[in-house]
SERO-4910 file (N, C-alpha, C, O; in steps of 0.05 Angstrom, whole numbers):
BEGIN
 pado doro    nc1    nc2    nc3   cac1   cac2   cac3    cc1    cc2    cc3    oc1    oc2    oc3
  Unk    A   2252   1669   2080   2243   1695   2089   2252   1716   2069   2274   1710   2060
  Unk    A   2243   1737   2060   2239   1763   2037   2257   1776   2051   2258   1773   2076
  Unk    A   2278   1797   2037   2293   1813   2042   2282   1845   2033   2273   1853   2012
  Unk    A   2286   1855   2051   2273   1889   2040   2305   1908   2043   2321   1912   2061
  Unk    A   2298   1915   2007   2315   1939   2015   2317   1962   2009   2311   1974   1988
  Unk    A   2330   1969   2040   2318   1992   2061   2321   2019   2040   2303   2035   2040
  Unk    A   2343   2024   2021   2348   2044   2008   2335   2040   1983   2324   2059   1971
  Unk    A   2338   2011   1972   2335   2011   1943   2307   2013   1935   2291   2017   1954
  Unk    A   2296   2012   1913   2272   2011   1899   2255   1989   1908   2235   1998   1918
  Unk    A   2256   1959   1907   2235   1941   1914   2247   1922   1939   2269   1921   1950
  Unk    A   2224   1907   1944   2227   1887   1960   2231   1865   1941   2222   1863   1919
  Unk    A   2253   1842   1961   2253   1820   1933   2243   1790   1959   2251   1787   1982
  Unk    A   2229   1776   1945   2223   1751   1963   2228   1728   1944   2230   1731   1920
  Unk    A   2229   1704   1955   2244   1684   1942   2223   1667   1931   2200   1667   1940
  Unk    A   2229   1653   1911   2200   1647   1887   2198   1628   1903   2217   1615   1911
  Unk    A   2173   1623   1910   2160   1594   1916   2172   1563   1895   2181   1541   1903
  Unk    A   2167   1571   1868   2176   1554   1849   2209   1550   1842   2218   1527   1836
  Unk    A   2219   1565   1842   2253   1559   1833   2276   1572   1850   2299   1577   1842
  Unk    A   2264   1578   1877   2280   1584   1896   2297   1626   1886   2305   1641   1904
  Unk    A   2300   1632   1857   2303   1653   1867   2290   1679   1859   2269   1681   1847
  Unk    A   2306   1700   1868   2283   1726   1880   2277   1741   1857   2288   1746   1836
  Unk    A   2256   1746   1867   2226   1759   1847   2220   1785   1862   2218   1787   1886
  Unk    A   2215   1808   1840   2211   1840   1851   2170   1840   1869   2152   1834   1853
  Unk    A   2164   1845   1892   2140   1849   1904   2130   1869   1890   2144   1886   1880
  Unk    A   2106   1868   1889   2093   1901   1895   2095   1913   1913   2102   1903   1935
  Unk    A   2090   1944   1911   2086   1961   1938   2062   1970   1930   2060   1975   1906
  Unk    A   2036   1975   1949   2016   1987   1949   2023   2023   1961   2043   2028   1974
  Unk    A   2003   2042   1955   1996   2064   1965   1970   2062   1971   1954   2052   1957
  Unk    A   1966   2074   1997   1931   2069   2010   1924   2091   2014   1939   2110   2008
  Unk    A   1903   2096   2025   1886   2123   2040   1873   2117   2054   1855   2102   2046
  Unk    A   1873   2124   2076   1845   2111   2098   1831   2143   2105   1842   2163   2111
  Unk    A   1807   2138   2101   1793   2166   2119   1793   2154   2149   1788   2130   2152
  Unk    A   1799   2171   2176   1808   2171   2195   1795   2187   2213   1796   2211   2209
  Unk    A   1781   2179   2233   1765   2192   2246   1761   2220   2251   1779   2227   2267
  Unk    A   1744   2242   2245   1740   2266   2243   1746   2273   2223   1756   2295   2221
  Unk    A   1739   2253   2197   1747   2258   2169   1774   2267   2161   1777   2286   2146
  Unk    A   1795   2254   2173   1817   2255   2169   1835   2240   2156   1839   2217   2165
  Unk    A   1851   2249   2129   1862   2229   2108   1885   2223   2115   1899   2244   2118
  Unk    A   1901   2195   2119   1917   2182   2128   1923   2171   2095   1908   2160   2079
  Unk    A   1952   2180   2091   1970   2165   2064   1990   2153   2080   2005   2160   2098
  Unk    A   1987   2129   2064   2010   2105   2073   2020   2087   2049   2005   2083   2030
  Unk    A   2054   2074   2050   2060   2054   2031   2066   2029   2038   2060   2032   2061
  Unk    A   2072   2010   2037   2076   1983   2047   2067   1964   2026   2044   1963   2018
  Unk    A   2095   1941   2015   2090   1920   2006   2070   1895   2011   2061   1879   1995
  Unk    A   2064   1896   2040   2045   1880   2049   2020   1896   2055   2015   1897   2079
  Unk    A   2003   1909   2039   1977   1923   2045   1966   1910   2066   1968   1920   2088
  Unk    A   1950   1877   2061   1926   1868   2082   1944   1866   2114   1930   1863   2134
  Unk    A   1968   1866   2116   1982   1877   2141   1982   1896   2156   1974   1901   2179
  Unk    A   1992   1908   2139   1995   1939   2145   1958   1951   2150   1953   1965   2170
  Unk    A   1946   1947   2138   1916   1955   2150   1910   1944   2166   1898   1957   2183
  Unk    A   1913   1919   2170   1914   1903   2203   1920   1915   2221   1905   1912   2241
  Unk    A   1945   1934   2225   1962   1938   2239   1943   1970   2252   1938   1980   2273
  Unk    A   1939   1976   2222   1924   2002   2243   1896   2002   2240   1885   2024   2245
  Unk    A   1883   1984   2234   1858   1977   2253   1864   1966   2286   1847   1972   2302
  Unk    A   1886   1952   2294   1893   1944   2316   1907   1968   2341   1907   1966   2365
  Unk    A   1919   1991   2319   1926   2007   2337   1945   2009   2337   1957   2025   2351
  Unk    A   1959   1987   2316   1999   1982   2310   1999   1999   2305   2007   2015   2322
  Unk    A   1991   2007   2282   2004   2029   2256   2019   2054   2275   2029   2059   2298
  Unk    A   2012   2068   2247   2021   2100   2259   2015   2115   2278   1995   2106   2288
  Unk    A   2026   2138   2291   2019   2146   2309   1995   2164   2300   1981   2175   2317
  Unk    A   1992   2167   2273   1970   2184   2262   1939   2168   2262   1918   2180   2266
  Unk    A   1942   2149   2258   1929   2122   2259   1921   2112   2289   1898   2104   2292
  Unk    A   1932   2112   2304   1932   2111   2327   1913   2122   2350   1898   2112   2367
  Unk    A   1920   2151   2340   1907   2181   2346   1874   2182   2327   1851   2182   2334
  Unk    A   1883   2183   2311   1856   2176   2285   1851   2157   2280   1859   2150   2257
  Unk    A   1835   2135   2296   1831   2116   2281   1826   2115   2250   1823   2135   2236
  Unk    A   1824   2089   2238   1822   2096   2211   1785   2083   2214   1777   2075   2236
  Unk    A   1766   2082   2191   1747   2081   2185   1740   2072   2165   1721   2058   2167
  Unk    A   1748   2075   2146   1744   2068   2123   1770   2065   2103   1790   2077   2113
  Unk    A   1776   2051   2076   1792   2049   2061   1774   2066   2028   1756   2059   2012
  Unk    A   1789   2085   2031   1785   2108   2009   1797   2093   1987   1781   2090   1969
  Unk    A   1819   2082   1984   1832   2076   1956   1857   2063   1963   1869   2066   1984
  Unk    A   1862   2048   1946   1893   2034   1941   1902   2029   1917   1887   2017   1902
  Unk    A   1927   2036   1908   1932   2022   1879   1963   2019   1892   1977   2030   1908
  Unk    A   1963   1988   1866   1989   1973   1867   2013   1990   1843   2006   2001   1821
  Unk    A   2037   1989   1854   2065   1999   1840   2075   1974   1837   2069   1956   1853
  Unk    A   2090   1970   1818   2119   1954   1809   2145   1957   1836   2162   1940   1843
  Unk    A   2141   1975   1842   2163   1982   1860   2160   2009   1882   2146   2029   1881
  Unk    A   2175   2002   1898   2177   2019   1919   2178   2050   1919   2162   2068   1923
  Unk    A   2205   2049   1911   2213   2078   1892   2184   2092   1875   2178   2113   1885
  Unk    A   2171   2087   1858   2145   2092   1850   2120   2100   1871   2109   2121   1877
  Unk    A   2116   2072   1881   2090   2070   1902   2103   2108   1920   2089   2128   1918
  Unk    A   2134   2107   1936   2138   2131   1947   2139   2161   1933   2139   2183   1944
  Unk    A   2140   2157   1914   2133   2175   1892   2109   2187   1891   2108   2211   1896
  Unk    A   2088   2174   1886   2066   2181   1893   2049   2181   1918   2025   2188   1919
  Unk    A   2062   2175   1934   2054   2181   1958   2064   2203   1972   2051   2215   1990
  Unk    A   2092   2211   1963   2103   2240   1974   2073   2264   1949   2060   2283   1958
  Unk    A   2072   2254   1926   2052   2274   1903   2026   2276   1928   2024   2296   1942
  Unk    A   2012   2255   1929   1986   2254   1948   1998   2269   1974   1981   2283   1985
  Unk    A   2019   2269   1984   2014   2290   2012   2017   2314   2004   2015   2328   2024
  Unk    A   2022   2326   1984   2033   2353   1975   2004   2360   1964   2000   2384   1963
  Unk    A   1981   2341   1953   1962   2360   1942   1951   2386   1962   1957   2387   1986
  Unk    A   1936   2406   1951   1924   2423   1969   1902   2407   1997   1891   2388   1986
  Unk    A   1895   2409   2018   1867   2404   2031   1849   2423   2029   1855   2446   2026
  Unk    A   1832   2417   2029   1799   2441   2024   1804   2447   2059   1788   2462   2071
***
């Protein structure tokens, strides 16, 4: 089982091949959200995490707004990064 940590920069999960740990990706997403509403999110496991709030897991923003569509995603090296730009994307202006 993968250890996440909670403070540091990446997730590390244990190599399939030589038993030890290897740095994950973290994705940053965007979902447009019902009433044209943009939902930014980060999570190492993307096709989860969009599971979760097509089902109604996710966020409470998500929840409230369903999501609709997937606007964009791009993959980071690391955590610390992926949240980096995801704090940049909530700070741009909205029209």
């Amino acid at each position: 089982m993968g250890q996440t940590d909670q403070g540091g920069a990446c997730s590390v999960v244990p190599s399939s091949e030589n038993g030890r740990y290897e740095q994950r990706p973290w994705f940053v997403y965007l979902l447009e959200c019902r009433g044209g509403r943009i939902y930014t999110g980060v999570s190492p496991d993307f096709g989860r995490r969009i599971s979760d709030h097509r089902a109604g897991k996710g966020a409470a923003f998500t929840r409230i707004n369903p999501p609709e569509r997937l606007l964009a995603v791009k993959q980071f090296s690391d955590k610390r990064e992926a949240m980096r730009v995801e704090a940049q994307v909530k700070r741009l202006q909205r029209p």
